[in-house]
C-alpha positions in Angstrom: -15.7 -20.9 -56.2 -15.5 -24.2 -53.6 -18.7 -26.1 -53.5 -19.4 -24.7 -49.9 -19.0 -21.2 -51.9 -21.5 -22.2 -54.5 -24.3 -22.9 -51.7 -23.8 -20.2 -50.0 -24.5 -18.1 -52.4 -28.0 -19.3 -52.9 -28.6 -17.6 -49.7 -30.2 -14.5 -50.8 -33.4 -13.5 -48.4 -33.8 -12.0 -45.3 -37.1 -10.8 -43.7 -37.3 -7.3 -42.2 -40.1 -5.9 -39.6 -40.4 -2.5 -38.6 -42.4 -0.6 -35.9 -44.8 2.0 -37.2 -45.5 5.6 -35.7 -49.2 4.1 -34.2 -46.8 1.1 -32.2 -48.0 -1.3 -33.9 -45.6 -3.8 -35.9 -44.9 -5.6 -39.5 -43.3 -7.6 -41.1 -43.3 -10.1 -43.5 -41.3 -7.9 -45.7 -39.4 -10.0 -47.9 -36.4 -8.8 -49.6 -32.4 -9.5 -51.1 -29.3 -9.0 -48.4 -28.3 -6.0 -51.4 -31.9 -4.1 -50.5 -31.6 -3.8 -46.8 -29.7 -0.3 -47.1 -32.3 0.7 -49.5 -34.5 -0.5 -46.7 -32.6 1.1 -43.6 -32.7 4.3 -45.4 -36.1 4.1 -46.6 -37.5 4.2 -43.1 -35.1 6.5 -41.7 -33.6 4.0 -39.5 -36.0 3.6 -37.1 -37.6 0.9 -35.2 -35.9 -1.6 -37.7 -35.5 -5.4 -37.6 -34.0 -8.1 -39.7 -34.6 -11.9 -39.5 -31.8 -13.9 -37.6 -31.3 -16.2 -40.6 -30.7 -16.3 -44.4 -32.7 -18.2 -46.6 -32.4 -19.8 -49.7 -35.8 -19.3 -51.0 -37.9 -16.2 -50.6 -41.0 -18.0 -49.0 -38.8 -17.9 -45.2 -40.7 -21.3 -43.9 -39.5 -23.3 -47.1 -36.0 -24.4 -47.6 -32.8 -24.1 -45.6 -31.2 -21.3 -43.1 -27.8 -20.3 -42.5 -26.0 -17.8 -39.9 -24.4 -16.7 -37.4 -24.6 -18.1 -33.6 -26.0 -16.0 -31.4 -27.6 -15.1 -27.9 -30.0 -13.0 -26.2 -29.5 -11.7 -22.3 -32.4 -10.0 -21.3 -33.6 -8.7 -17.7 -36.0 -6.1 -16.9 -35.0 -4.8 -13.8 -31.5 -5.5 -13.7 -28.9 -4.9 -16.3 -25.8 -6.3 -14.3 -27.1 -9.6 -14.6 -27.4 -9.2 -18.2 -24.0 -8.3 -18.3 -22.7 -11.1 -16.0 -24.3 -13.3 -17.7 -22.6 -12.0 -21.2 -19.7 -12.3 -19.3 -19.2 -15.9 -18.4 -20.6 -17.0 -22.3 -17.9 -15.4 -23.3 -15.4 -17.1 -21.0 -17.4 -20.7 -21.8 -16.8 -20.0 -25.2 -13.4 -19.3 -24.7 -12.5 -22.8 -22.8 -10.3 -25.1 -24.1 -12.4 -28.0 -22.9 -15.3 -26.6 -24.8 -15.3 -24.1 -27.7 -11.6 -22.8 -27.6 -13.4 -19.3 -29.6 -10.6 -16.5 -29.2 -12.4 -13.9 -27.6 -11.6 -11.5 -30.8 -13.9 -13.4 -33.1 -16.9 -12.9 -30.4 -19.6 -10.1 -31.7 -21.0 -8.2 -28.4 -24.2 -5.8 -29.0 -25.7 -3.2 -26.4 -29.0 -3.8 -27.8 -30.4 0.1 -27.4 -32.4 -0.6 -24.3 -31.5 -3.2 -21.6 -30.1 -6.6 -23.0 -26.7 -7.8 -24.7 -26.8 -10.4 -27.7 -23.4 -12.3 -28.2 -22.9 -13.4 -32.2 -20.2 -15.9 -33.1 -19.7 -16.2 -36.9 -21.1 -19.1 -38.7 -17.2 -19.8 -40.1 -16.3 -19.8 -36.3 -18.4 -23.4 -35.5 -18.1 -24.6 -39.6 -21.7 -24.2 -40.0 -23.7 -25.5 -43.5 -26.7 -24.6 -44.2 -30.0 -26.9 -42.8 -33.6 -26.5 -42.7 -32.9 -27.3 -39.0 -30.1 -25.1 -38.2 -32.2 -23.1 -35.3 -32.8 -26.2 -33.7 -29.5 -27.1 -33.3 -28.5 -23.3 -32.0 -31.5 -23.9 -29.5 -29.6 -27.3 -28.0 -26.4 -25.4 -28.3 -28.1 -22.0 -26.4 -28.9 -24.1 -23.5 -26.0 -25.3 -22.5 -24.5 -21.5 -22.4 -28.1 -21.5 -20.4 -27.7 -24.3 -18.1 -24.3 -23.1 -17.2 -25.3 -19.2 -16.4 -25.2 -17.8 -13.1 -28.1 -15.9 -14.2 -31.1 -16.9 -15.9 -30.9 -14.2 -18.8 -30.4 -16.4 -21.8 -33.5 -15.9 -23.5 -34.4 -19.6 -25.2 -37.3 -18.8 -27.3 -36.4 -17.4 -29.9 -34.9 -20.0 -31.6 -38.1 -20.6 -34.5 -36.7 -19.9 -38.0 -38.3 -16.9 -39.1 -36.7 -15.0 -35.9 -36.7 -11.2 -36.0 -33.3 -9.5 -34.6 -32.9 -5.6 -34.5 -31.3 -4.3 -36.7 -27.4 -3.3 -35.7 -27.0 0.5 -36.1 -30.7 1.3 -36.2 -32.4 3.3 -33.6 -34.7 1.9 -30.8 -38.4 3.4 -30.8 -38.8 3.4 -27.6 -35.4 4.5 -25.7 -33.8 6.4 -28.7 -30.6 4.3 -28.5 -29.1 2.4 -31.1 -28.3 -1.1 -31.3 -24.6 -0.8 -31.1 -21.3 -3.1 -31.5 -19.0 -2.9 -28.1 -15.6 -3.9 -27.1 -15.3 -6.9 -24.3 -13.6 -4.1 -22.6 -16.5 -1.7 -22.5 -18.4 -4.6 -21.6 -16.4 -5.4 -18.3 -15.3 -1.9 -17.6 -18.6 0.5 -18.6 -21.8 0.5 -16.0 -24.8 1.1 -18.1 -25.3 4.7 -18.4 -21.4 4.6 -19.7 -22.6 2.1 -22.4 -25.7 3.9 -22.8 -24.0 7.3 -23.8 -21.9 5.0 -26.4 -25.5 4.1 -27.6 -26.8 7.9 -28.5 -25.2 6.9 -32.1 -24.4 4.6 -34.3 -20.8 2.9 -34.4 -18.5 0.7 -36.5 -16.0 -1.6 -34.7 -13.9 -4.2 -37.1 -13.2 -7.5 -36.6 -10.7 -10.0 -38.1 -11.6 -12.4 -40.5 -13.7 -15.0 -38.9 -12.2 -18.6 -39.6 -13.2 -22.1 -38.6 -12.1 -23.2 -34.9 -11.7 -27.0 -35.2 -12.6 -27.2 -31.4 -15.8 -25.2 -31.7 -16.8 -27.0 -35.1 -16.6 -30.5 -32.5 -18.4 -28.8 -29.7 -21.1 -27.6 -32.5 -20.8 -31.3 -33.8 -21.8 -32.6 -31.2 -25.0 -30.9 -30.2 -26.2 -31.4 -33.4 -25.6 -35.4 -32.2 -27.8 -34.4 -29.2 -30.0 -33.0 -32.2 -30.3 -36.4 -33.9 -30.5 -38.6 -31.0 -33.6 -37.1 -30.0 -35.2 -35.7 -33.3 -33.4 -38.2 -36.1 -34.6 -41.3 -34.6 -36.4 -43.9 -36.9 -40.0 -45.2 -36.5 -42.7 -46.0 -39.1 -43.1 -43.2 -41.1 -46.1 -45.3 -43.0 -48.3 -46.7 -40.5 -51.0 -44.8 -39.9 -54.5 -45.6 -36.9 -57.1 -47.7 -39.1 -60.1 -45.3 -37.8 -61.4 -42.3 -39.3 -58.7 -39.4 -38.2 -59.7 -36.8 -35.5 -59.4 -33.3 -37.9 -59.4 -31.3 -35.0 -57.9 -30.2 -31.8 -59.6 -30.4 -28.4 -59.5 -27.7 -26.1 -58.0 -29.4 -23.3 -55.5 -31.5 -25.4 -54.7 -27.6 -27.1 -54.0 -26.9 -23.0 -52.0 -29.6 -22.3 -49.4 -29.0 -25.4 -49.3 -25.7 -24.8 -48.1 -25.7 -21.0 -45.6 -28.4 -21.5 -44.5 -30.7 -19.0 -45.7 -30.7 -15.5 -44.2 -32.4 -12.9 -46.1 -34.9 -11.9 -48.2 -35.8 -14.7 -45.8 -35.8 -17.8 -45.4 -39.4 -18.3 -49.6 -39.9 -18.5 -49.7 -36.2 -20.3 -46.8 -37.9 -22.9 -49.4 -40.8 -23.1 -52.3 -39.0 -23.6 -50.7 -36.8 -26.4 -49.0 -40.1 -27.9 -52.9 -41.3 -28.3 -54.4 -38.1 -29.6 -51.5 -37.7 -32.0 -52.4 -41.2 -33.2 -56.0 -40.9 -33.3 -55.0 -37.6 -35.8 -53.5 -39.9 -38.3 -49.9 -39.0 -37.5 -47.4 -41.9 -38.3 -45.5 -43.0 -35.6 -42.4 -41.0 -36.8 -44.7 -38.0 -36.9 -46.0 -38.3 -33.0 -42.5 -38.6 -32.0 -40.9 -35.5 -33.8 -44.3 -33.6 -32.1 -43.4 -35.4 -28.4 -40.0 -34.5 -28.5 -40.5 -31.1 -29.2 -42.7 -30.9 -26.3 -40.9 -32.8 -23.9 -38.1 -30.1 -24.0 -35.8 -32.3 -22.4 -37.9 -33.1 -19.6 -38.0 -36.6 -19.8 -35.2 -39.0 -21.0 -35.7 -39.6 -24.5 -36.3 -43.3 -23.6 -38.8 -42.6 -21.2 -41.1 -41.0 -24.4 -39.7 -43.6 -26.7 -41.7 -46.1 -24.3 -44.9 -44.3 -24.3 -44.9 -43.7 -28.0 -44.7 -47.1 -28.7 -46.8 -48.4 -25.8 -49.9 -46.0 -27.3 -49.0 -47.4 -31.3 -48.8 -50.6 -30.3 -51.8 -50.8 -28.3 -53.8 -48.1 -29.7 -55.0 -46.4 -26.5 -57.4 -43.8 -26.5 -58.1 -41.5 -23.1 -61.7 -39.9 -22.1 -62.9 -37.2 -20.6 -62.3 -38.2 -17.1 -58.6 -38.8 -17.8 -58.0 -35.6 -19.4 -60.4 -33.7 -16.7 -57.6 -34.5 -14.2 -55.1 -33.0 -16.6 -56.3 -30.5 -18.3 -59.3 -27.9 -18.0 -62.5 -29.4 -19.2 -64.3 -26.8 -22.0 -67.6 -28.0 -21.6 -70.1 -28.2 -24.1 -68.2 -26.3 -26.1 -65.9 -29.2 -27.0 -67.7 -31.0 -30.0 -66.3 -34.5 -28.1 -67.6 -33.2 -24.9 -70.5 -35.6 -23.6 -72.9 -34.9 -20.4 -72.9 -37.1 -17.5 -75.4 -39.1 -16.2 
């Protein structure tokens, strides 16, 4: 067995979840790739989910992940754009001056309700397993994203412990199953053609997936993008002098959760650069939490330059900064102090 064998065969555990007859959901439920027919069977089928990723270790935030590409079109109200959408991925992918993917080795799933999720095979982009493998098929998502002429690409659910249903199993709420579908069914079938496919399950084979040297570059180099703005190098030692903050303000909570707002990023990105400082996060540490929440809306050098302005200096922001940023809790905030 070839080294790349040998590691790959560490990857053992997926993560099912399941809806229950009351509606509500689980999961958490832990097993080995050889008991998920034990598990499809044991609950008829039904309502069934598997985690997007393998892992190497049966606790799913610890260790590495491996799999498959893969995207999500989603919309509501209106299925063609889904399918427009699924359309021209599959033509980007197909590009010579981009992934060069023969369109044969491209997975297409009617997903038993009303989206589409493209797979390309792990072989296809010469993937190796990484603890930050979503992360890379995030950067790599949007630029099938940024590219659409619709905006179904869903881009959150890249975190590693990601749920997918289950191909073959039956949705709980339409009836349908999660089916495989030709591109040809794809371009040809409306929805209630594709649909009728749906009312069972279906087997469609595929040749053996190999490694495309033009995808594997294209792959390559968003995980460059990857490092650029994630694998930079600060002082991973250095920690503030004071007494850390051990918890999280309600307005600072506000302000990571919403993101970037035009505006007021840059003196958000400083404010958060402080806090994250006054936590007792090393520099390294601030910048791996301000990327993630920059998203790419700044330049990376633009954050670079606050991080290092707010180490540097050691800035710290009051309540009237962050009252024109950020809702003020009150006196429920234990750094909240009354005015004069």
């Amino acid at each position: 067995m070839s080294s790349q064998g040998q590691e790959l065969s560490k990857f053992i555990y997926v993560e099912g979840g399941r809806h229950l007859p009351n509606d509500k959901f689980v999961r958490n439920e832990m097993m080995m790739i050889t008991e998920v027919g034990g598990y499809r069977q044991k609950h008829k089928n039904h309502g069934l989910y598997l985690s997007a990723y393998i892992y190497d270790n049966p606790d799913p935030k610890q260790g590495s992940l491996y799999a498959d590409f893969y995207l999500d079109f989603d919309d509501e109200e209106d299925f063609e754009k889904v399918r427009k959408d699924a359309i021209f991925a599959i033509w980007y992918m197909e590009q010579n001056f981009k992934y060069g993917i023969p369109k044969n080795l491209i997975r297409i799933y009617y997903s038993g309700k009303k989206g589409l999720h493209l797979v390309v095979p792990a072989a296809v982009l010469g993937i190796v397993p990484s603890e930050h493998l979503n992360e890379y098929y995030k950067i790599m998502a949007k630029d099938f994203a940024e590219h659409s002429p619709y905006d179904t690409i869903d881009l959150k659910i890249y975190d590693r412990r990601r749920l997918f249903r289950m191909v073959n199993s039956q949705h709980q709420g339409s009836g349908l199953y999660k089916v495989p579908i030709s591109y040809e069914e794809l371009v040809t079938l409306d929805v209630e053609q594709i649909r009728e496919i749906a009312k069972q399950p279906r087997v469609l084979k595929y040749p053996k997936a190999y490694e495309v040297s033009m995808a594997k570059r294209e792959f390559d180099r968003h995980l460059e993008t990857w490092k650029t703005r994630f694998g930079k190098s600060f002082d991973n030692r250095k920690r503030a002098k004071d007494k850390p903050l051990d918890f999280v303000p309600p307005c600072i909570q506000e302000l990571i959760t919403q993101g970037p707002v035009s505006g007021k990023r840059n003196q958000t990105a400083s404010v958060l650069a402080a806090f994250w400082r006054k936590q007792g996060c090393t520099e390294q540490e601030a910048w791996d939490y301000l990327v993630r929440w920059n998203n790419g809306s700044m330049p990376d050098w633009e954050i670079k330059q606050v991080l290092e302005k707010m180490y540097k200096n050691g800035y710290e922001f009051g309540c009237s900064t962050l009252e024109t940023l950020a809702t003020c809790a009150g006196e429920s905030c234990a750094l909240y102090r009354k005015k004069k």
